[in-house]
C-alpha positions as CSV (number, residue, x, y, z in Angstrom):
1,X,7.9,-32.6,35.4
2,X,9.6,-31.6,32.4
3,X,7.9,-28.5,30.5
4,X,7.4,-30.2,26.5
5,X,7.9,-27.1,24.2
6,X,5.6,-27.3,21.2
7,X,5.4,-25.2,18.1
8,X,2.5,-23.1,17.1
9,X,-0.2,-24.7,15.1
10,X,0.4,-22.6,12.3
11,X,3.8,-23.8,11.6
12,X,3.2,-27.1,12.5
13,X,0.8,-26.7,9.4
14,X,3.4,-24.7,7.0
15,X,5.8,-27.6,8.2
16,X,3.4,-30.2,7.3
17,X,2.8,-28.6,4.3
18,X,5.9,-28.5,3.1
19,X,7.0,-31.5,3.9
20,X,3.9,-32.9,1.9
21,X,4.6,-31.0,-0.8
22,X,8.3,-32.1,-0.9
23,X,7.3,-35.3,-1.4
24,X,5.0,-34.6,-4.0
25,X,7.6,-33.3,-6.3
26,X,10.7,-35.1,-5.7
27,X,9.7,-38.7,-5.1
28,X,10.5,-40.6,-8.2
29,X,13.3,-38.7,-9.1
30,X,17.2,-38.9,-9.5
31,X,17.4,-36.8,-6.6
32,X,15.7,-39.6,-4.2
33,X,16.3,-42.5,-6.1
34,X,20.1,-42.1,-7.5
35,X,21.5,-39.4,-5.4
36,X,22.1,-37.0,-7.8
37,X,20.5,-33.3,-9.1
38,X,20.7,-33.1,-12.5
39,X,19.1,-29.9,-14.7
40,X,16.0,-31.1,-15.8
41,X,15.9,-31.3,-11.3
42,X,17.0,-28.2,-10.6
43,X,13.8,-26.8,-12.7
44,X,12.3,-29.3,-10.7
45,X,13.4,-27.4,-6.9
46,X,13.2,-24.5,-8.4
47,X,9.3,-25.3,-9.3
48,X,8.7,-26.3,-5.8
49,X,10.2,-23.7,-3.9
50,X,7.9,-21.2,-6.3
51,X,4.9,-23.6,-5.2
52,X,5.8,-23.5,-1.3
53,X,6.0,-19.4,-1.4
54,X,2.7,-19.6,-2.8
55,X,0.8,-22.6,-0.1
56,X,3.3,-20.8,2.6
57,X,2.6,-17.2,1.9
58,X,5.2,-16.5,4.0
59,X,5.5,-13.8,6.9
60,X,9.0,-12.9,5.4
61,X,10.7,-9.3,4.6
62,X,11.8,-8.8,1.3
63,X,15.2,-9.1,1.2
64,X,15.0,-13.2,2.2
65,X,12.6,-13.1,-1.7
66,X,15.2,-11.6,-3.1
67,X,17.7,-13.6,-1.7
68,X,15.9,-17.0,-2.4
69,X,16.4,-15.6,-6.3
70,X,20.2,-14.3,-5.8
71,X,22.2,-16.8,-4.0
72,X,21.4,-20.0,-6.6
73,X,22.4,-17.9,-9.6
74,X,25.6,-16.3,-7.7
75,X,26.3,-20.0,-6.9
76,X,26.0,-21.6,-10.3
77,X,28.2,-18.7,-11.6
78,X,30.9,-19.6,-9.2
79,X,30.8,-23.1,-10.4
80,X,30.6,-22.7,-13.8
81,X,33.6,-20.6,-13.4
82,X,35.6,-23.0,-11.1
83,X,34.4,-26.0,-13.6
84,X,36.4,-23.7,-16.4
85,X,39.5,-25.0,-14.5
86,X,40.8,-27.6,-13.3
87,X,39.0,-28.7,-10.3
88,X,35.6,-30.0,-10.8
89,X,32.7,-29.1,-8.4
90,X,28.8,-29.9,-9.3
91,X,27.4,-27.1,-10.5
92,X,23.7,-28.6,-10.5
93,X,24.1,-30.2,-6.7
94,X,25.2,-26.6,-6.1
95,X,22.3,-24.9,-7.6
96,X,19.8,-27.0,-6.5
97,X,20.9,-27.1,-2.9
98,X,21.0,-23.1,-3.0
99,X,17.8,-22.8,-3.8
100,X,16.7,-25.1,-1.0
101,X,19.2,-24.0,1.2
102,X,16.7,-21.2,3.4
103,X,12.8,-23.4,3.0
104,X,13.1,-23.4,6.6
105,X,12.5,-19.9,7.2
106,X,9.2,-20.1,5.0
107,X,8.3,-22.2,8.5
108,X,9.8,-20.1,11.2
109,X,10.4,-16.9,9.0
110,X,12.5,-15.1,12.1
111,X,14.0,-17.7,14.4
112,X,17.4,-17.7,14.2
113,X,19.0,-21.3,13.8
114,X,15.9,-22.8,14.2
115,X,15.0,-23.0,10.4
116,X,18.6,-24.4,9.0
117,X,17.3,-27.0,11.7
118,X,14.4,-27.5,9.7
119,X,15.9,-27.0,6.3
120,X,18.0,-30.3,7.1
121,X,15.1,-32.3,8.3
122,X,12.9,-31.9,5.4
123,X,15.2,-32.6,2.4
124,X,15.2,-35.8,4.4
125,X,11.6,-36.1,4.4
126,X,11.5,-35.3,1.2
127,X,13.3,-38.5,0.4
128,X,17.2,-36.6,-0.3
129,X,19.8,-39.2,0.8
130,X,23.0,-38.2,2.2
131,X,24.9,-37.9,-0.6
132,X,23.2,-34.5,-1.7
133,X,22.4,-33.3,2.0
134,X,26.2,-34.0,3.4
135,X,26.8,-31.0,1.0
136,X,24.4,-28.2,2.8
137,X,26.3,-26.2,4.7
138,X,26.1,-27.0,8.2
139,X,25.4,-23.7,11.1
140,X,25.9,-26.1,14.3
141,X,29.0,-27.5,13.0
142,X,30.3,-24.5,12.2
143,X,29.3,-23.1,16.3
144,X,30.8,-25.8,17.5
145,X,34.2,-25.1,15.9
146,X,34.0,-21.6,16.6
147,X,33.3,-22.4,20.0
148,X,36.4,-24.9,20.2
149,X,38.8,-21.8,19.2
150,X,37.8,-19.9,23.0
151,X,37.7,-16.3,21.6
152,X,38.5,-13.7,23.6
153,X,36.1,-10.3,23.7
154,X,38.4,-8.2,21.6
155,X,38.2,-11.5,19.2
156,X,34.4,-11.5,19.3
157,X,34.4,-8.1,18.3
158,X,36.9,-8.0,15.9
159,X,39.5,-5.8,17.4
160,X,42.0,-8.5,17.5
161,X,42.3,-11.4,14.9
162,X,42.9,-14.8,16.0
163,X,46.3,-16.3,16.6
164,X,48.0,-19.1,15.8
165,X,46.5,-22.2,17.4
166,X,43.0,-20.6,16.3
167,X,44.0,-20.2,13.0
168,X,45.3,-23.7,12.4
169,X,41.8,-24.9,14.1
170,X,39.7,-22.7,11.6
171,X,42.1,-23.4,8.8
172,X,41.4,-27.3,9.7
173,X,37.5,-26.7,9.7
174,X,37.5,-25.1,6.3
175,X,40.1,-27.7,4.9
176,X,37.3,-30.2,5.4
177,X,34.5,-28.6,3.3
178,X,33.9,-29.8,0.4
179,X,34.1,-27.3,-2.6
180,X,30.3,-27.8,-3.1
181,X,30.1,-26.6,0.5
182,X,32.7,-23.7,0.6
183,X,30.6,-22.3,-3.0
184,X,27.3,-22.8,-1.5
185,X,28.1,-21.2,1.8
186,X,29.8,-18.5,-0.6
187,X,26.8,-18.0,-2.2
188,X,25.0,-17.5,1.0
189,X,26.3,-14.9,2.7
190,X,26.9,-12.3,-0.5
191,X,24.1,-13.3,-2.0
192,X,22.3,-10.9,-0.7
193,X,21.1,-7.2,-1.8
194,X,22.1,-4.1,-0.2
195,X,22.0,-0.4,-1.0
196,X,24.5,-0.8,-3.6
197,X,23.7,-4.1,-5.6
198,X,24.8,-7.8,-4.2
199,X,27.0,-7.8,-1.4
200,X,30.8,-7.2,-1.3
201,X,33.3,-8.1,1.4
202,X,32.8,-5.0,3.6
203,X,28.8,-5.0,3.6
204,X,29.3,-8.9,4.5
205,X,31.0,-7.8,7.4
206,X,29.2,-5.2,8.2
207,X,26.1,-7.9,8.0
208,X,27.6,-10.3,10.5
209,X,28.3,-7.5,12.9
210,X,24.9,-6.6,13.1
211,X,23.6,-10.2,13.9
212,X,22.9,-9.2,17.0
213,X,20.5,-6.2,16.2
214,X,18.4,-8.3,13.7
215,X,17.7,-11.7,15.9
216,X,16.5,-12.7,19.4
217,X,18.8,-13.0,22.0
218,X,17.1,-15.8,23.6
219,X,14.8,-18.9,22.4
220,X,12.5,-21.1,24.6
221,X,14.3,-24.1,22.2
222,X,17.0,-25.2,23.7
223,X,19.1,-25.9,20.6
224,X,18.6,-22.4,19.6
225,X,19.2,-21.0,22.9
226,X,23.0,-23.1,22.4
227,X,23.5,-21.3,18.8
228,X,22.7,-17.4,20.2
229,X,25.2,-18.3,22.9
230,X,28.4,-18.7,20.1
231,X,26.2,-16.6,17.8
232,X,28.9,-14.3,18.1
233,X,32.0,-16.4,18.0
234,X,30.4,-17.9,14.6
235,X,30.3,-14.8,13.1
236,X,34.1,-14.4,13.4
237,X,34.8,-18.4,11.9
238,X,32.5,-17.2,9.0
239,X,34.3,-14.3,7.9
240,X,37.5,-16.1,7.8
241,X,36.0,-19.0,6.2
242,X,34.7,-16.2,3.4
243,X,37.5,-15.0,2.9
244,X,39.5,-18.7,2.5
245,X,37.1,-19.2,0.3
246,X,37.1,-16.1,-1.8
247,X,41.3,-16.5,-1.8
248,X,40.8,-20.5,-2.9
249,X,38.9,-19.1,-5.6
250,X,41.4,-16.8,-6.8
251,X,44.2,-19.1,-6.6
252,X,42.0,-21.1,-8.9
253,X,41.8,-18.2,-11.2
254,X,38.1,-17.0,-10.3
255,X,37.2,-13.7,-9.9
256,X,34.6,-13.4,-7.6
257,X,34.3,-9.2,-7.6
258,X,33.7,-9.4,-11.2
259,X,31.5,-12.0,-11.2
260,X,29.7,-10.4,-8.5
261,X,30.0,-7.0,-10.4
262,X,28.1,-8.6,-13.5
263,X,25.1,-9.2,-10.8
264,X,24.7,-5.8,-9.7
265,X,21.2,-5.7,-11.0
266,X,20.6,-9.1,-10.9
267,X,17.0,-10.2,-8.4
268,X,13.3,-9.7,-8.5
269,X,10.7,-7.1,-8.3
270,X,7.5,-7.5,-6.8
271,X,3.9,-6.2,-8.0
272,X,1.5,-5.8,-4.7
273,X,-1.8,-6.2,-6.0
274,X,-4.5,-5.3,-3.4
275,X,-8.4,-5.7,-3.5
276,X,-10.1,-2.5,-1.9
277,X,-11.4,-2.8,1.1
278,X,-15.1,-3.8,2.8
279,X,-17.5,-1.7,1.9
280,X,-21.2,0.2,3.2
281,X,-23.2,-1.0,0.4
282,X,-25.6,-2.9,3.2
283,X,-25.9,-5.8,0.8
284,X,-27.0,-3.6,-3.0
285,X,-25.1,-4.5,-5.8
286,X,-22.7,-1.5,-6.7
287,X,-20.5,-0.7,-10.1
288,X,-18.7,1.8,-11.5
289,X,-19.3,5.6,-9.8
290,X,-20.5,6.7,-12.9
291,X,-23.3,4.4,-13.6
292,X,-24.7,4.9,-9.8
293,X,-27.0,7.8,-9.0
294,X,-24.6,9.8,-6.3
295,X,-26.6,8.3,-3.1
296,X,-25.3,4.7,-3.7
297,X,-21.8,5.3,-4.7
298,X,-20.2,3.0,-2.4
299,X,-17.4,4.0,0.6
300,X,-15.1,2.3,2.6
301,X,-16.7,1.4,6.1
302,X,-14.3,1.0,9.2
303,X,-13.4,-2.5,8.5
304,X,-12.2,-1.8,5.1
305,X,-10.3,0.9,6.5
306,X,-8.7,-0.9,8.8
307,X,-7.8,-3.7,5.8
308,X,-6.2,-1.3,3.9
309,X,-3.9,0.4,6.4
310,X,-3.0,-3.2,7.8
311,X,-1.8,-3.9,4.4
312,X,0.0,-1.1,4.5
313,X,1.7,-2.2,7.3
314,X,2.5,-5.3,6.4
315,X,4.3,-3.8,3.1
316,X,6.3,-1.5,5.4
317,X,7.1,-3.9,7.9
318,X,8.3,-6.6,6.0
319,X,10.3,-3.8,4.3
320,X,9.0,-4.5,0.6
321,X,10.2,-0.9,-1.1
322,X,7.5,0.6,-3.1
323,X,8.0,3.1,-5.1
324,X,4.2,3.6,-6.1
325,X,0.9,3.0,-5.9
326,X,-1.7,2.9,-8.5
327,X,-5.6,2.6,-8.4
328,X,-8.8,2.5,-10.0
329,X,-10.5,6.2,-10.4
330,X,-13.5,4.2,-8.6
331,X,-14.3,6.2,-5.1
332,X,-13.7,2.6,-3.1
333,X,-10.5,2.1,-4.1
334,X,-9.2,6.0,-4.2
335,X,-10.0,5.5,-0.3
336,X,-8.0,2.5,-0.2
337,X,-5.7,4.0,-1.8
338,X,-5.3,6.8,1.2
339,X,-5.9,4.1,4.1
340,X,-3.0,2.2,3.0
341,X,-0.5,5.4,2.4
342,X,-1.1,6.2,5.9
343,X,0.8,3.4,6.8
344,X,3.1,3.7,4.0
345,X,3.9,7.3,4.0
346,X,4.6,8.0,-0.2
347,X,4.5,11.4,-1.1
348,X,1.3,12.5,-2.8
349,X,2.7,12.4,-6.3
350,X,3.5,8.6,-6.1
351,X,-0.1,7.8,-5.5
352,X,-2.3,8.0,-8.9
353,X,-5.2,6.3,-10.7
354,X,-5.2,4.4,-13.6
355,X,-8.1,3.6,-15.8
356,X,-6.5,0.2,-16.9
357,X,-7.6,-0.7,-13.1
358,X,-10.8,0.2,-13.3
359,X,-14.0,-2.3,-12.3
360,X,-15.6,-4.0,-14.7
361,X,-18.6,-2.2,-16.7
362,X,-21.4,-4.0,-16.0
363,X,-24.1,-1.6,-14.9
364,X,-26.9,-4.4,-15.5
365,X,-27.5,-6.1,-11.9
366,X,-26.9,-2.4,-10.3
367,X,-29.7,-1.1,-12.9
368,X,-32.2,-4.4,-12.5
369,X,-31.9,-3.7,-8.7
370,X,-30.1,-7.1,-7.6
371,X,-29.5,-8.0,-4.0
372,X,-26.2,-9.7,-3.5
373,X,-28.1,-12.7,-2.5
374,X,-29.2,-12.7,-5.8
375,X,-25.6,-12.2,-7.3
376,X,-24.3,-14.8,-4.9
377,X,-26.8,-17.3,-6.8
378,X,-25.2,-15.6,-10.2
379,X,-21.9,-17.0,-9.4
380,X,-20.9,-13.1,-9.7
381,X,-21.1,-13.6,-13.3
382,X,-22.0,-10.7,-15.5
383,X,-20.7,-11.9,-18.9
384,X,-23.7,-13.8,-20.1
385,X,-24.6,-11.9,-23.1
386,X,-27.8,-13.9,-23.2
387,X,-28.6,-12.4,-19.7
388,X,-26.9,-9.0,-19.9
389,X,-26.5,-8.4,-23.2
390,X,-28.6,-5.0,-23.9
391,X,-26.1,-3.5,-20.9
392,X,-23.2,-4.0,-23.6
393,X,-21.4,-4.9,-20.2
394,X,-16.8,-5.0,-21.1
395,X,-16.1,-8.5,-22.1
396,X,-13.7,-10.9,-20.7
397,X,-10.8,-10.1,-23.5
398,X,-10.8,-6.5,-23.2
399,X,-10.8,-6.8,-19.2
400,X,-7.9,-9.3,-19.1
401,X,-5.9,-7.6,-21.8
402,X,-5.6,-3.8,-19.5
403,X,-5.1,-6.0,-16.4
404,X,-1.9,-7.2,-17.8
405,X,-0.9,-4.1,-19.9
406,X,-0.6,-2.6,-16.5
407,X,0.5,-4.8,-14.8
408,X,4.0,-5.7,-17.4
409,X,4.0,-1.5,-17.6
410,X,4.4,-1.1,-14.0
411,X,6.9,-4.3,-14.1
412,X,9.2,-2.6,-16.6
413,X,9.5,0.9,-14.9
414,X,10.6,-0.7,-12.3
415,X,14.0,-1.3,-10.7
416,X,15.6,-4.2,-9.3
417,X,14.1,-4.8,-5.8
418,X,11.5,-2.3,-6.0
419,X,7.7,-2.8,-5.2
420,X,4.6,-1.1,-6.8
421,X,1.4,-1.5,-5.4
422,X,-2.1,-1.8,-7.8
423,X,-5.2,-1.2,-5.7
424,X,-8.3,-2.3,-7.9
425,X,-11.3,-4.5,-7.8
426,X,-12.6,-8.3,-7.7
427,X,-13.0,-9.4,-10.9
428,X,-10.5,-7.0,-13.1
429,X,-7.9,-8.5,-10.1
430,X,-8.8,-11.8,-10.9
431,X,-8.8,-11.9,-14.5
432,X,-5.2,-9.9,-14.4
433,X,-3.4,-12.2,-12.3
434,X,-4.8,-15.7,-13.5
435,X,-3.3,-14.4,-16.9
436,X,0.2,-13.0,-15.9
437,X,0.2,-16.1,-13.2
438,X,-1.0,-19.2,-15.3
439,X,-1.5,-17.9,-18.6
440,X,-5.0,-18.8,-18.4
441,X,-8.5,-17.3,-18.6
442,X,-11.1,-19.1,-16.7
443,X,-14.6,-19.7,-17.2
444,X,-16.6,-17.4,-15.5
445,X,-18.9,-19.4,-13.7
446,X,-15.5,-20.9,-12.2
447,X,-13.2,-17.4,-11.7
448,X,-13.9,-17.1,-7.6
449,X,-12.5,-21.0,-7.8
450,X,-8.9,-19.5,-9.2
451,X,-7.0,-17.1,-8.1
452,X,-9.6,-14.4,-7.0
453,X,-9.3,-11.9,-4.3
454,X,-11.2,-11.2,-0.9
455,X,-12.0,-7.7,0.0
456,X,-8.7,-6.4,1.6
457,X,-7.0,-9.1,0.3
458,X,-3.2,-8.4,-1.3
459,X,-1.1,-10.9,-3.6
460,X,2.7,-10.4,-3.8
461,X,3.6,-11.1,-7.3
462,X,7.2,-12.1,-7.3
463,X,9.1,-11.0,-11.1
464,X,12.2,-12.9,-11.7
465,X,15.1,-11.5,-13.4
466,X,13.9,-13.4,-16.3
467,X,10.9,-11.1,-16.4
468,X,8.5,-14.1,-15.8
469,X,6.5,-14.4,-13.0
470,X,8.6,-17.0,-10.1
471,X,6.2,-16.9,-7.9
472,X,3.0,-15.4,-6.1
473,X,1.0,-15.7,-2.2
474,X,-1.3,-13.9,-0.3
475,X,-1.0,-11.2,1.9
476,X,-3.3,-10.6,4.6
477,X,-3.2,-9.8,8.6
478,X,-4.5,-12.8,10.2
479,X,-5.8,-11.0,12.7
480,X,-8.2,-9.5,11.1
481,X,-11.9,-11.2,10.3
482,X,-11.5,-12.5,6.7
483,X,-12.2,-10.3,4.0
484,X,-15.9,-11.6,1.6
485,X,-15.5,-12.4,-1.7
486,X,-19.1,-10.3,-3.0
């Protein structure tokens, strides 16, 4: 009997969700119901891919984040240059299509193949009728052609370019892509960042070369299994097709180095934001260090420990560069601090506190001797001046307002690409990043309904070059128990 080869439940759940969500946004729409992207839909995608990073929170590194940002804005500036002459492409099919292009990898983050696979499939069930999808650029048909041309080894490897039957067969295959397709494709493989800015010609190369070093070399899917055996004969098509492409554009009078040059800084940045860890307070309500008497200041226990390096781990292996990390002068979260540098390694000078992240002041439910049982039935909520109000406990404003001041501070001394982390507390976390996210302060009794953070919890705030907020999700290792909200 035939072995049936399933996926995991979790991405048959990011899957659904996606696909859900797809049809959510764009049913209704020119795009489903004309065939056409126009701008106010491209604000539209662009929406909904910020929406399915955040239900997704994918398990990506974050080069495909900054990617997701580069390659539709390296696109539209190909096509707004091309449309300056005269051939006519669709710069907001092109657009749009780039920032779709790589969803599938927010369901199988690694799996070579697999996800373009999946990228196809869902713009159809999201309602997207051929006349938008024909234009993706398609992986298997460009394996197949490769295949077709029967490279030799040295061919494979680049030590010996193809000859004259090959070259007619390739020059057929990229004859028949539409100029949509040749600038999206384009857009693909250089938008990308490396050491020294968005990719040029010779990192490109250098990129496809090392496909085999950054995927698996076999797959339990068949389909996949086909595509890693040409993996290698692809990668040869694509560089000639890139550089058809880059010498179609030139004869059309676009530049793509300088256009590519003017992006050199162009991508996101990403704020980590991290809740400290769990905690030995065996259930006593706890505040700032300075309001405790010194036998309940509250420490880390092992689990928390373990919290914070996993997130550490997760930053480093998902290869987010951070350049900092910043927490609250409270003694929880200077221990979280240290547990998640093991894994990270900074030096010691890149590791400070900040009073901006400090926990609330609210020494009343510490001083009245609250259990959390009794905070629990409190909603967590310390702001009532009718209840707290001789404590003279830091109100909502005030808390909010140094959430964001260091949060845009540690934004702007930041470069493109780089990472900061902010390690702080539950409600100072909460109030911060339903402001920068939503622009919106919620009503106490409601903030653990919004954005709000678990112990050990981390959010990746993704900045767009715009400097706004694109998008945000958590970050957690799922195989830890999950973190308590009190």
């Amino acid at each position: 009997m035939e072995k049936v080869i399933t996926e995991a439940p979790e991405t048959i759940q990011r899957y659904e969700t996606l696909k859900e969500l797809g049809k959510e946004f764009f049913s209704a729409t020119p795009i489903t119901q004309e065939g056409v992207i126009k701008p106010p839909d491209v604000q539209l995608i662009k929406s909904f891919v910020s929406e399915a990073i955040t239900q997704t929170g994918p398990e990506v590194w974050a080069s495909y984040l900054e990617h997701v940002v580069i390659a539709p804005e390296l696109g539209t500036r190909i096509a707004e240059a091309v449309s300056a002459t005269e051939q006519h492409v669709d710069s907001n099919l092109i657009e749009g299509l780039l920032w779709l292009h790589d969803i599938g990898r927010l369901v199988t983050p690694g799996a070579y193949f697999r996800n373009d696979l999946i990228d196809l499939r869902l713009l159809r069930e999201f309602g997207f009728p051929p006349s938008l999808t024909d234009h993706m650029f398609r992986l298997d048909e460009l394996l197949e052609t490769a295949d077709s041309l029967a490279m030799t080894e040295d061919q494979i490897s680049f030590k010996k370019g193809l000859d004259e039957r090959q070259t007619a067969l390739a020059q057929a295959y990229f004859d028949a892509l539409s100029p949509e397709q040749r600038i999206i494709n384009l857009a693909d493989n250089l938008g990308k960042r490396g050491e020294k800015g968005i990719f040029g010609i010779d990192e490109f190369m250098r990129y496809l070369q090392s496909q085999e070093d950054r995927y698996e070399h076999t797959s339990r899917w068949p389909s996949v299994e086909w595509a890693i055996e040409r993996r290698q004969q692809g990668a040869v098509l694509q560089a000639f097709v890139i550089r058809q492409t880059i010498q179609w554009l030139s004869e059309l009078g676009v530049d793509v180095e300088s256009i590519m040059s003017g992006m050199h800084d162009y991508g996101p940045r990403f704020i980590v934001v991290v809740r400290h860890g769990e905690l030995d307070n065996q259930g006593r309500l706890y505040n700032r260090d300075s309001v405790m008497k010194p036998e309940d200041i509250v420490h880390l226990n092992e689990t928390g420990q373990l919290q914070m390096r996993s997130i550490g781990t997760l930053i480093k292996t998902r290869k987010f560069r951070v350049n900092q990390i910043l927490h609250s002068p409270q003694t929880r979260t200077l221990e979280s601090a240290y547990q998640l540098n093991i894994s990270l390694g900074l030096p010691d000078d890149a590791v400070s506190g900040r009073d901006d992240l400090d926990e609330v002041f609210a020494p009343g439910p510490y001083k009245e001797n609250l259990t959390m049982k009794e905070w629990v039935v409190l909603h967590g909520n310390c702001y009532d001046e009718k209840r707290w109000g001789e404590y003279h406990h830091e109100p909502i404003d005030k808390i909010t307002q140094r959430g964001r001041d260091v949060f845009w501070q540690t934004a702007a001394g930041m470069t493109t690409g780089e990472a900061a982390v902010l390690i702080s507390h539950g409600d100072p976390i909460a109030w911060m990043l339903n402001s920068v996210i939503n622009d919106e302060v919620p009503d106490p009794e409601e903030l653990r309904q919004k954005i709000y953070p678990n112990k050990g919890d981390g959010f990746i705030v993704i900045i767009g070059p715009d400097g706004k907020v694109f998008s945000h999700y958590t970050l957690t290792d799922k195989s830890l128990p999950k973190g308590t909200s009190f």
